[in-house]
C-alpha positions in Angstrom: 61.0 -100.6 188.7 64.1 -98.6 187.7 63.0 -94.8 187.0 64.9 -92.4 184.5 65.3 -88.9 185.9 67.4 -86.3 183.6 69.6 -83.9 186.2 71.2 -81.8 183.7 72.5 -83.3 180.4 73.0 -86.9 182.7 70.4 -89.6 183.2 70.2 -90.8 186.5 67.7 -94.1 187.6 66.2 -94.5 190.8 64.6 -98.0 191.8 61.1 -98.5 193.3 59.2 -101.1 194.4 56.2 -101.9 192.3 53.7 -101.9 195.4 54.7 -98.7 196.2 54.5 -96.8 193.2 51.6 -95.2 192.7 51.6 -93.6 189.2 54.5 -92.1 186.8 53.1 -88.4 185.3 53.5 -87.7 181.6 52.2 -85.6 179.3 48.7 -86.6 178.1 48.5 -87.6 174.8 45.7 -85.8 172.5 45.1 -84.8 169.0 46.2 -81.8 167.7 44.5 -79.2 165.1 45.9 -76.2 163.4 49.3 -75.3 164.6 50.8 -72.1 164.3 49.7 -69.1 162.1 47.5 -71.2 160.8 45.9 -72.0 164.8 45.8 -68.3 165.0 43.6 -67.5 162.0 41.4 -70.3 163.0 40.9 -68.3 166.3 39.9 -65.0 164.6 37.7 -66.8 162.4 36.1 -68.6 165.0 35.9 -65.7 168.4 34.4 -67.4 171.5 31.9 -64.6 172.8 32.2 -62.3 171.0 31.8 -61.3 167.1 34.4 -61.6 164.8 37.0 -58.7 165.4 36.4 -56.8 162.5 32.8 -56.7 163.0 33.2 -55.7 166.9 35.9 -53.2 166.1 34.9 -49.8 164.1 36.8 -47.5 161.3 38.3 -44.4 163.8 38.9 -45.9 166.7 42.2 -46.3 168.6 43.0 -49.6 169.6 45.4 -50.8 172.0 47.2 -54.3 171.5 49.2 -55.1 174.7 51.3 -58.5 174.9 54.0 -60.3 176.9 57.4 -59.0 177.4 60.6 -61.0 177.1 60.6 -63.0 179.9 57.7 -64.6 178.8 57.2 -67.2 175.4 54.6 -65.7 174.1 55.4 -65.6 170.1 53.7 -62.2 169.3 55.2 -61.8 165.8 53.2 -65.1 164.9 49.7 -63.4 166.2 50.5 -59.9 164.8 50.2 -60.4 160.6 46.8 -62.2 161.3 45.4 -59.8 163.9 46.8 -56.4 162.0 45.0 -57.9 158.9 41.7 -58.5 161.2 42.1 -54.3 162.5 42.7 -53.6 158.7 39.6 -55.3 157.2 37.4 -53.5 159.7 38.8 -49.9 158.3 41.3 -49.1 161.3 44.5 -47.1 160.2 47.8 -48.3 161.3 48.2 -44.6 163.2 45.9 -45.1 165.0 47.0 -48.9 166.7 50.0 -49.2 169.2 51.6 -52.0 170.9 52.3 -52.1 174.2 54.6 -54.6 175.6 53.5 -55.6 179.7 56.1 -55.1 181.4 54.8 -55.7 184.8 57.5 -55.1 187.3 60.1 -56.1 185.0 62.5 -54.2 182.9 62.5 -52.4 180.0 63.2 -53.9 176.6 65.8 -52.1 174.1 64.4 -51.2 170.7 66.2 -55.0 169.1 63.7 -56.8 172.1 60.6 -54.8 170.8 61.6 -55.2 167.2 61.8 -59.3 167.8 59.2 -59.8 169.5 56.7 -57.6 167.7 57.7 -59.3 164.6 58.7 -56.9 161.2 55.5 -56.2 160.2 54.1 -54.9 163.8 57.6 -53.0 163.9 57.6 -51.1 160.6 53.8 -50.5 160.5 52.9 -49.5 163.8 53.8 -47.9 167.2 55.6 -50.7 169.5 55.7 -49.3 172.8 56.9 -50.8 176.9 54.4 -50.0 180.0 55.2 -46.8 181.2 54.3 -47.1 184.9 54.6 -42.9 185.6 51.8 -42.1 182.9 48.9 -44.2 184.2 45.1 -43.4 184.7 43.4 -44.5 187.8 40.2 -47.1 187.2 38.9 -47.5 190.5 40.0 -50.1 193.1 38.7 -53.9 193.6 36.4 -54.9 195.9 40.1 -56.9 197.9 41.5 -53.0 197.5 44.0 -53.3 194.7 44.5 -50.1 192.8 43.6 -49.7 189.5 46.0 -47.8 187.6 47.0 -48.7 184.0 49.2 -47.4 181.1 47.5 -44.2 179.6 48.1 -45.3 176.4 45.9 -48.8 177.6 43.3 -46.6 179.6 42.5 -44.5 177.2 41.9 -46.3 173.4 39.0 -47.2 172.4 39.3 -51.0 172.0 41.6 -53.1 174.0 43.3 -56.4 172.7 45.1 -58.6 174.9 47.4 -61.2 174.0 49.3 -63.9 176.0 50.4 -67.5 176.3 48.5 -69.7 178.3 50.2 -72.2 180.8 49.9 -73.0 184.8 51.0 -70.1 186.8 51.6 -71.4 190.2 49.3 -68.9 192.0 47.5 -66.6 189.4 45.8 -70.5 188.2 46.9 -70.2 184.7 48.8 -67.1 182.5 46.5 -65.4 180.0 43.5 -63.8 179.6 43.1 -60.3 181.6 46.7 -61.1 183.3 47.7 -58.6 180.3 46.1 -55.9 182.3 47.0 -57.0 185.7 49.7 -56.9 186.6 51.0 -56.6 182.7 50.2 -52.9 182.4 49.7 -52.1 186.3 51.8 -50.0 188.7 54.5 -51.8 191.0 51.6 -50.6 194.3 48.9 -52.6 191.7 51.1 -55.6 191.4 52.6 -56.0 195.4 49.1 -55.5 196.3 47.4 -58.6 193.8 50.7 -60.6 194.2 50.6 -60.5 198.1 47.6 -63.1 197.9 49.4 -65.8 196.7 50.6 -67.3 200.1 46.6 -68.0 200.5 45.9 -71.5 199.6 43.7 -70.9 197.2 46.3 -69.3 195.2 47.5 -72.0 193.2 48.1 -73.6 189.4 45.4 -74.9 187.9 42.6 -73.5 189.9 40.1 -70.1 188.7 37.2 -70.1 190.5 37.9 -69.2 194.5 41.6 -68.2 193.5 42.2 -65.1 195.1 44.8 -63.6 192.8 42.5 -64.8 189.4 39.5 -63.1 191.0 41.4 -59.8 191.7 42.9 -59.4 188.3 39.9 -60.2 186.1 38.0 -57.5 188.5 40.4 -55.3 187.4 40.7 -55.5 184.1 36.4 -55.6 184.3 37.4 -52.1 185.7 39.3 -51.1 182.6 37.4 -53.2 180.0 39.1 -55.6 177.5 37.3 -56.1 174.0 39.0 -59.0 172.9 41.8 -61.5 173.6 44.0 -63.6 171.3 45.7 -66.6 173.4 47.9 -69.6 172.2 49.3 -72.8 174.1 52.0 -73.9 173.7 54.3 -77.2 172.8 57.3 -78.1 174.6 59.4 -76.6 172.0 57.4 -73.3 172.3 55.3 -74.1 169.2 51.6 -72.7 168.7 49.5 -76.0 169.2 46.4 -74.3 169.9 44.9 -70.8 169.9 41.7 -69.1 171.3 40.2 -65.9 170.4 37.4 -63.6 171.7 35.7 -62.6 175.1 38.6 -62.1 178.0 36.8 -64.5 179.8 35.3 -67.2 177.7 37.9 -67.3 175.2 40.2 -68.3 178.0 38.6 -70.7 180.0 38.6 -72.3 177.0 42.2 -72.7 176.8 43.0 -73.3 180.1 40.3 -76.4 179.3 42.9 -77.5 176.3 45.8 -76.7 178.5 44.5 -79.3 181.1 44.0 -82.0 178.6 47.6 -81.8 177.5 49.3 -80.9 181.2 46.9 -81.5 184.0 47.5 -85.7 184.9 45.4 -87.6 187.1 46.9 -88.9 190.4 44.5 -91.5 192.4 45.9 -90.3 195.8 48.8 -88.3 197.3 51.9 -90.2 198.0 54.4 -90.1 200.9 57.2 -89.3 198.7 57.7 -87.5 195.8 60.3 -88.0 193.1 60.6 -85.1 191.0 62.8 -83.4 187.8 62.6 -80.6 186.0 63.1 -83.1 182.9 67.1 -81.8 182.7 69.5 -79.3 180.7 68.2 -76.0 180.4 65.3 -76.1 182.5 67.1 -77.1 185.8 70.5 -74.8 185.5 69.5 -73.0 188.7 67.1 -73.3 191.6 64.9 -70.6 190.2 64.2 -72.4 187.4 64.1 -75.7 189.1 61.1 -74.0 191.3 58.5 -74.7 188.9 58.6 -78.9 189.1 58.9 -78.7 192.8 56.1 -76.2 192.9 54.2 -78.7 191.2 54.8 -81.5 192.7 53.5 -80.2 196.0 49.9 -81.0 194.4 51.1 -84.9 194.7 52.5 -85.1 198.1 50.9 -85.8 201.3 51.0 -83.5 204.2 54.4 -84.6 206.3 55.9 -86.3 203.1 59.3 -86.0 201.0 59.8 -84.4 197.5 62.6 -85.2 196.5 63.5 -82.6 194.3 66.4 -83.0 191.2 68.0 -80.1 189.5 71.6 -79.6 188.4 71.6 -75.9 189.4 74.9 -75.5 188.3 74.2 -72.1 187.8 73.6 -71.4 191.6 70.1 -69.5 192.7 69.8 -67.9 189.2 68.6 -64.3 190.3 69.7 -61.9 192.5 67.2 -61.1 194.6 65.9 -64.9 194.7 69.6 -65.2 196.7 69.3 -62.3 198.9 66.1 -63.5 200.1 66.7 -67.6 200.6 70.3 -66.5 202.3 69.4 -64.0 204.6 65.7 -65.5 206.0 66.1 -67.0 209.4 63.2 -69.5 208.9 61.1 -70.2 206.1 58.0 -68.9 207.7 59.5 -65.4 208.0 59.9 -65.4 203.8 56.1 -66.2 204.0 55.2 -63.2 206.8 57.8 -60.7 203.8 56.6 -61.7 200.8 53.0 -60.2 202.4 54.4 -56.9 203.2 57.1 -56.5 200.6 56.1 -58.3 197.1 59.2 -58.3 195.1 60.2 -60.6 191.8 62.7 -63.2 193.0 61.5 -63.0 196.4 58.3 -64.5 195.6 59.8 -67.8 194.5 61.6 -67.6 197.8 58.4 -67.6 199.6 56.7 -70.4 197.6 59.9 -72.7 198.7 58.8 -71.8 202.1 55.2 -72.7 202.0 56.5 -75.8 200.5 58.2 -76.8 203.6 55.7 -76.0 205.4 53.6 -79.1 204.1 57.1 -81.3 203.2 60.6 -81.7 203.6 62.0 -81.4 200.4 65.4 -83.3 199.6 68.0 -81.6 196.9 70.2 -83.8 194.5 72.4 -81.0 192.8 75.7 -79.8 192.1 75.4 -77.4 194.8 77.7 -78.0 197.7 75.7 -79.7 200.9 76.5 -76.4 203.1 75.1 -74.4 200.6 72.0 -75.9 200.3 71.6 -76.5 204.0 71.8 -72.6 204.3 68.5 -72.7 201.6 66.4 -75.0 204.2 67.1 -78.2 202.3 68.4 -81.7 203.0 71.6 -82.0 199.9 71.5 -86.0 198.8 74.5 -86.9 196.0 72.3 -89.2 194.2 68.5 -89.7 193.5 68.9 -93.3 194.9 70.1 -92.4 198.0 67.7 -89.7 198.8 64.9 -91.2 198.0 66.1 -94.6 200.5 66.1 -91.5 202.9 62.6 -90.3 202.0 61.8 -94.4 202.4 62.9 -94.4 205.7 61.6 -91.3 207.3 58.2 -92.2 205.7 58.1 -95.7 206.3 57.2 -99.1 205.0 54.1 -98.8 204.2 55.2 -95.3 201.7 53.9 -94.9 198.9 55.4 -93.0 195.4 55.0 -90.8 192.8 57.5 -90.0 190.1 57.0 -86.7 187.8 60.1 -86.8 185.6 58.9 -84.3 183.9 57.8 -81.7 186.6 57.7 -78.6 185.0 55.2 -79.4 182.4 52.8 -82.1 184.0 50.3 -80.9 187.0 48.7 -83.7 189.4 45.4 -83.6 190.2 43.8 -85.6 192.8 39.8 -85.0 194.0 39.5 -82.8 196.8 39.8 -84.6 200.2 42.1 -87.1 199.2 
């Protein structure tokens, strides 16, 4: 069987026998409801959990919104009209609601960011504001000894609203829910002390209960308290396709349920080799994009295998510290033993490369040159063909395959034991 692979904008086939191919992964076809605003009103006026928000929230209060900074799709100025109109109906005055953007460890937004993604009516009616990490109160500490210190703005209203896109986070389980707390509106100590868990192999996409990192964050936010949650999933094309509303809990388990029944693909076993794309042109313009497929494709492979990982990467490494970290490790278990001790962004996608290889050799067909990508730990191959006759050979005759042309977006699942 000749398989299509997209490595940038060109289309590439690799050919495998028919006895060894164990399953192709695509997205799971399902019926869709509302979509968009219209998704998002259904949400309020259906809460999982919890009353309806006007009926939970009272006339006088202060109520803190916090959502998803730039680096992440969440469409806030979609959620905003229907939620403000929600805070409105229940008697709260627009002085007395505030936005807080979570940035996390990332940057700060300029005001044209905030205006975007708060949407025109959020902007002109009420306060849009970023985390300020030097004004926080402290909550406590979880029972794994993270610290508990959020926004004071956050801390101290008296209803908080979290909002957030839910998809598979590759060792928080899935995005969402209280992740808008932690790390969203956490100290840097907060987040290198939740983050540090994800080289645990419990850590991982599409698993909740017994995941470390979940486990610590929702304790946290318990810690804090969060009212209410609005939470949408998302299309390909970054459309609203589904939304959930209510308890921080509830509301998103049942997301991540939807989520699954889109993304999450049954496998019958793990295969020997693994042929995998981030599905081409823009996700796969550097490695740190290209990341996410391989990161999901290590759910498919067997212990000793091959992913054979395709990604134009034209663009290089894609982030600074990402580079720093790949060039200058002198194994890949060392990036596992710093990622523990110093958590940094960039630096933890250098580390999940590296558990990676500790399970699998991974093999590179990019526009990188060969040095280059020997220096990252990686076998360079010029085409998919000929890297995957490679995988073939080290694996043996008896190898068996599974192709994810569409890494990125589909997650294998295969019953534990297998």
């Amino acid at each position: 069987m000749d398989i299509s692979f997209k490595i940038g904008a060109k289309e590439h086939t690799v050919t495998v026998e028919d006895s060894r191919l164990l399953r192709i992964l695509q997205t799971n076809p399902i019926p869709v409801g509302a979509t968009g605003e219209a998704a998002v009103q259904d949400a309020l006026d259906h809460p999982i959990g919890t009353p309806r928000l006007r009926e939970l929230v009272k006339a006088g209060e202060t109520i803190a919104i916090i959502t998803s900074d730039i680096t992440r799709p969440m469409p806030t100025w979609k959620v905003m009209p229907a939620l403000l109109s929600e805070l409105y109906a229940a008697g709260i005055r627009r002085e007395d609601i505030t936005l807080v953007f979570a940035l996390g460890s990332h940057r700060k937004h300029t005001p044209e960011e905030q205006r975007h993604l708060a949407g025109e009516q959020a902007w002109t009616e009420i306060a849009c504001v970023d985390l300020d990490a030097t004004d926080c109160v402290h909550a406590g500490v979880t029972s794994r000894g993270t610290p508990v210190d959020i926004d004071r703005r956050v801390a101290e209203a008296d209803r908080r609203i979290c909002l957030g896109n839910i998809e598979y986070h590759y060792f928080a389980g899935y995005s969402g829910g209280a992740k808008a707390i932690m790390p969203g509106v956490s100290t840097r100590d907060a987040i290198q002390s939740n983050h540090s868990r994800m080289v645990q192999p419990e850590a991982c996409a599409g698993r909740l209960e017994g995941n470390p990192v979940r486990e610590d964050i929702e304790e946290a936010a318990a810690m804090v308290g969060v009212d209410f949650i609005v939470n949408v999933i998302l299309d390909s094309h970054k459309a609203i396709i589904k939304a959930v509303a209510g308890d921080v809990t509830q509301a998103h388990r049942a997301g991540c349920a939807f989520l699954d029944t889109l993304y999450k693909v049954d496998i019958p076993e793990r295969a020997d080799v693994v042929l995998v794309s981030q599905g081409g042109a823009p996700k796969d313009l550097n490695l740190y994009q290209t990341q996410k497929a391989l990161d999901n494709a290590k759910h498919a492979v067997k212990p000793g295998g091959v992913i054979v990982l395709m990604g134009s990467c034209a663009e290089g490494l894609g982030e600074r510290v990402f580079e720093e970290w790949m060039l200058s490790a002198p194994s890949p278990a060392s990036l596992i033993e710093r990622i523990q001790r110093e958590f940094r962004l960039g630096g933890h996608k250098a580390a999940a490369i590296a558990m990676v290889l500790e399970k699998a050799d991974i093999y590179l067909v990019s526009d990188l040159e060969d040095s280059f990508v020997e220096q990252l730990f990686l076998k360079p191959f010029p085409t998919p063909q000929e890297a995957y006759d490679a995988a073939i050979a080290k694996c043996g005759l008896g190898a068996t395959v599974i192709a994810m042309p569409y890494g990125g977006s589909t997650l294998p699942h295969v019953a534990e034991g297998s």
